[in-house]
Every structure is written in C-alpha cells, then in structure tokens.
N, C-alpha and C positions, 0 to 999 in steps of 0.2 A: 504493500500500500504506500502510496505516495504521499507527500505533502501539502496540503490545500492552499498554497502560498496566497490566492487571491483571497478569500476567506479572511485569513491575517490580515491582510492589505485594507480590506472590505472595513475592517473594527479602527484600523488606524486613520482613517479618513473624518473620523469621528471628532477625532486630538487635532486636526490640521487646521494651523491659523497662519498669518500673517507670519509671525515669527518665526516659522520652519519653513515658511516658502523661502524667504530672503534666506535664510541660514543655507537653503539648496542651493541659491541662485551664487550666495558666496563661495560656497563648496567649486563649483564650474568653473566660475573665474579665477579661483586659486589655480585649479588643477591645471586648466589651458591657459589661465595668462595668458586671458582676456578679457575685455568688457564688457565685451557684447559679442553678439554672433549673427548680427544682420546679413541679413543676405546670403548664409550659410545654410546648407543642410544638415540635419542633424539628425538619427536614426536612433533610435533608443531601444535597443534590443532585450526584450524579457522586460517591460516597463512597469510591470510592478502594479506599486501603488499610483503612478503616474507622474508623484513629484518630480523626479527629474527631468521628465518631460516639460511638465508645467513649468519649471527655471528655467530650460531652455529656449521657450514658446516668450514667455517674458525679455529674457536678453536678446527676439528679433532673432529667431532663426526661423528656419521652415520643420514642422518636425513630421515624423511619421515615426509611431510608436509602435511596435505589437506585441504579443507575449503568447504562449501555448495553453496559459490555464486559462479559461474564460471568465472567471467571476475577477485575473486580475485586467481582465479588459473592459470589462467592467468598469473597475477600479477609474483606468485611464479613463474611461469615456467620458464617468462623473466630472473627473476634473474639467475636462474637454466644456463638460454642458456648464459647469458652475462658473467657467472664468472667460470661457474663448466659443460661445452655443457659434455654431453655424462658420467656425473660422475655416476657409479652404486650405492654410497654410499650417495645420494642425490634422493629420489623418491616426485613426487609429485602427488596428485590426489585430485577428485573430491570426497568429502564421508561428513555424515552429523553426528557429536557426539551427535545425538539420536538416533543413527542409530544402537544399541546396536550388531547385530551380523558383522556389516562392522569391529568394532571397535575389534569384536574379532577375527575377519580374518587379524589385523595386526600383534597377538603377543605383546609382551612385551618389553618394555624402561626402562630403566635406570631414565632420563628426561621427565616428559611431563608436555608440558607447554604451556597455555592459558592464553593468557593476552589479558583484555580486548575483549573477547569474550563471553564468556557463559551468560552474562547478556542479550544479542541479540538473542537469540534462540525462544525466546517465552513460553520455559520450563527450567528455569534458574537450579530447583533445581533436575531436569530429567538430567539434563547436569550434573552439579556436582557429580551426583551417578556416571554417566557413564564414566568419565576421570578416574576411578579407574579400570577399564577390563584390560587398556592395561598398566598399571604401574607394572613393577616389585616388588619382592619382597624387602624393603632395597632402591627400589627408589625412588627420589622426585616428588613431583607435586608442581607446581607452575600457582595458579591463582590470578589473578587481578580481581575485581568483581567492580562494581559502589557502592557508598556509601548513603547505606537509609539517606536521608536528611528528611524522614517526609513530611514536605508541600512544601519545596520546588522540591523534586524528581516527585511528583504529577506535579507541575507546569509544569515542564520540559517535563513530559510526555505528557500534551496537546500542548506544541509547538513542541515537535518531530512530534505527531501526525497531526500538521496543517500543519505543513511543509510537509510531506510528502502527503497530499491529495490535496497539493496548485498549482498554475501552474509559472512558471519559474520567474514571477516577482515577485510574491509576495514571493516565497523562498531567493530570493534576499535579500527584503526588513527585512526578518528575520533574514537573516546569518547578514545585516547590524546590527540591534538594539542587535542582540545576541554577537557581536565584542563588539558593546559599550558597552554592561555591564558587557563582562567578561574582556575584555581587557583594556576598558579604563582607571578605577583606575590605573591600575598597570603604560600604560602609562605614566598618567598623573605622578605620584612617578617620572620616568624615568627622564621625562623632568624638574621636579622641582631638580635633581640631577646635571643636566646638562649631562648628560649620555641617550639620545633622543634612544629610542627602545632597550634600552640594553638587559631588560626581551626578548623582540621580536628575537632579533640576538642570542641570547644565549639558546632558546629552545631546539636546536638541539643536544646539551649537553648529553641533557637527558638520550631521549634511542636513539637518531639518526631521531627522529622524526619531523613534519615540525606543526608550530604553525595553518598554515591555513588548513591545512589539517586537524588536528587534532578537529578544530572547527569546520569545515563541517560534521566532524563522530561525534562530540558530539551532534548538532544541528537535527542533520539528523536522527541519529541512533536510530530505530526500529524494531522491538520490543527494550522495555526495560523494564529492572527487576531491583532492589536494594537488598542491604543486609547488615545489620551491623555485623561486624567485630565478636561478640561472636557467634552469628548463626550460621558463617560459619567454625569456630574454634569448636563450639560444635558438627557440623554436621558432623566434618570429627573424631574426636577425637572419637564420637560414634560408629565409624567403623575402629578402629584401628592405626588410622594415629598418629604420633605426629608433634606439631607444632615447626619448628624449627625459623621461625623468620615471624614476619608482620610488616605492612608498612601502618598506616592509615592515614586518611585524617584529624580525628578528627570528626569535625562537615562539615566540607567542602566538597564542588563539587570535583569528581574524583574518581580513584581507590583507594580501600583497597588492598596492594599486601599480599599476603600468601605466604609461603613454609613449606610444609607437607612431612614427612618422614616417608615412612610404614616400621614396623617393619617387 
C-alpha cells in the first residue's frame, strides 16, 4: 500500500496563509538567485500541495504543474481557483514522470523542479533520467532527493512500510513515537532556552511549509528510495548537466537539494 500524499496535502491547505506563501516564494529566489521568473517556464513536477507552484505563478513565470496522485491535483487546482481562477499561464494536470512520452507532449522549460518527489516513485533513478525531456537547453533543474543514511534509511523504510499496511490506530501510535524522536530533542533544547517551540513556530520559515505535515509525509511516504549527494552529481554530470550549487544534509535525515545547469 502506498502513501496518500495528496490526502496530506489536502489537511495542509487548511494552515496556508500569507506567510508561507512568501516564505515559498523566498525559498525560489534563494535557490535560483533570482527575483522573479517573468517570462520563464517553469514545470513543477509531483506538485504536491501546489505551493511551489503558486510562488512561482506569483514571481511571473508561466507554470504547468502535475503530479500522479489525484487528490494532490487536487490540491494544485485549489490553489489555481483560490489565487489565479481562469489564468491561461497556470495549467494543471494529472501525468506521471515515468511516463516518458506525457512528458514529451509538454515541450520544454526554462525551470523544472522536483522537490522532494522522485524518491516516491518507486523508480527513483527512471525518474531522474526522465526530468531531463522537458528541460530546455541552458535550463535548470532542481531536485531535492532523500539522503542514503545507510542503516538508518533501511530502518525508516520498514516503519514507512508498517505504517502504511497498519490500520488507523496503530498509524497513530507511530506518527506518536516518530514526533518523539524526531522532534523531541530539539524541543526539549527549546525549552531548556526558555524559548518553548520556537524550532516548532519557526518551521514555516522554510519553504512555507507546516512541521506536522511534513512528519506525516516523512513517516508515511512510500515508496522510498535514497541517494548520496556524488551519485546524483555524477549521474547528471554524465549526461551533460553542470552542477551549479547543492544543499546536503551531511550524514542526517532529509533532503540533498541540487541545481543542474544544461549546457
């Protein structure tokens, strides 16, 4: 059994204001050092909840979103109808980036960017060939991949896996003991500061993201695949890309971010 990623997406659309759209739209302009993206294409592969779509529909690009699970298409449409109803330069759909001839019935971007997706397909490095179809010549890509931990990535993959074949209480009693051990340290710091959830309230900072949410797709999310940082730098560098800046965890739980520049 899979993970309902839109589902997730669906409750966190809920929390979405003002101050986690800018936090997304900041997040873009950090990564591409840029400040706007007028006049650019921009493709958002696996789009989720749609936030990054919506920052990048804001900063003046042209976007086309899609994703494979349907409730998170969903997700994007909402955004679509709540900020940009009837925009031409805003498409969204239903398509899956293994889906090799979908991806080349969109043409070509400028932008395209995966965060935090291709590791959930179940053919992480089918997916990675494939985000290069619809990339322009001279354009970025930008993916976020999960970080091979070794024994503990293994671990994580049988509590994804239990989670998801378990029935609503015992998922409960996971997403519990999985807060205490990712979250509590940190708490606990908070509280010996005398600054009680500040890591918690300040999340959102990020890319405009929600902490609980975020642990229900970590917890949840399956399939999963890993990758350390030179595999995915040598894999793309093999097929002409250059690496213009990464983002790693180190040895820690989370994303490696990448940005590849094709020549």
């Amino acid at each position: 059994m899979n993970f309902s990623f839109g589902k997730n997406w669906n409750r966190f659309l809920s929390v979405l204001n003002e101050n986690r759209i800018e936090a997304a739209e900041n997040s873009l302009k950090k990564w591409f050092e840029k400040e706007d993206f007028r006049e650019m294409g921009f493709l958002d592969i696996g789009s989720g909840s749609g936030l990054s779509s919506l920052a990048a529909r804001r900063m003046g690009s042209h976007v086309f979103s899609f994703d494979f699970d349907p409730d998170s298409v969903a997700c994007t449409r909402e955004l679509k109808n709540r900020y940009y109803p009837n925009d031409p330069h805003w498409q969204v759909e239903k398509g899956s980036v293994l889906d090799q001839g979908y991806l080349e019935s969109l043409g070509t971007f400028d932008l395209v960017y995966s965060w935090g997706v291709l590791h959930h397909t179940g053919a992480m490095w089918q997916a990675l060939e494939n985000v290069l179809i619809p990339l322009k010549p001279k354009g970025q890509l930008c993916v976020a991949l999960y970080n091979d931990q070794g024994w503990a990535s293994r671990f994580w993959t049988r509590i994804k896996k239990t989670y998801n074949q378990s029935p609503g209480p015992v998922r409960g009693l996971i997403l519990l003991l999985s807060f205490s051990r990712l979250w509590g340290p940190t708490l606990i710091k908070d509280l010996l500061k005398v600054k009680p959830f500040q890591s918690w309230k300040s999340y959102g900072r990020l890319r405009g993201m929600s902490p609980w949410h975020d642990l229900v797709d970590w917890v949840g999310g399956y399939p999963f695949e890993t990758a350390n940082p030179e595999r995915v730098i040598a894999f793309y560098q093999e097929r002409g890309l250059g690496l213009v800046k990464v983002k790693t965890c180190g040895r820690g739980r989370g994303c490696n971010e990448f940005l590849f520049s094709r020549s």
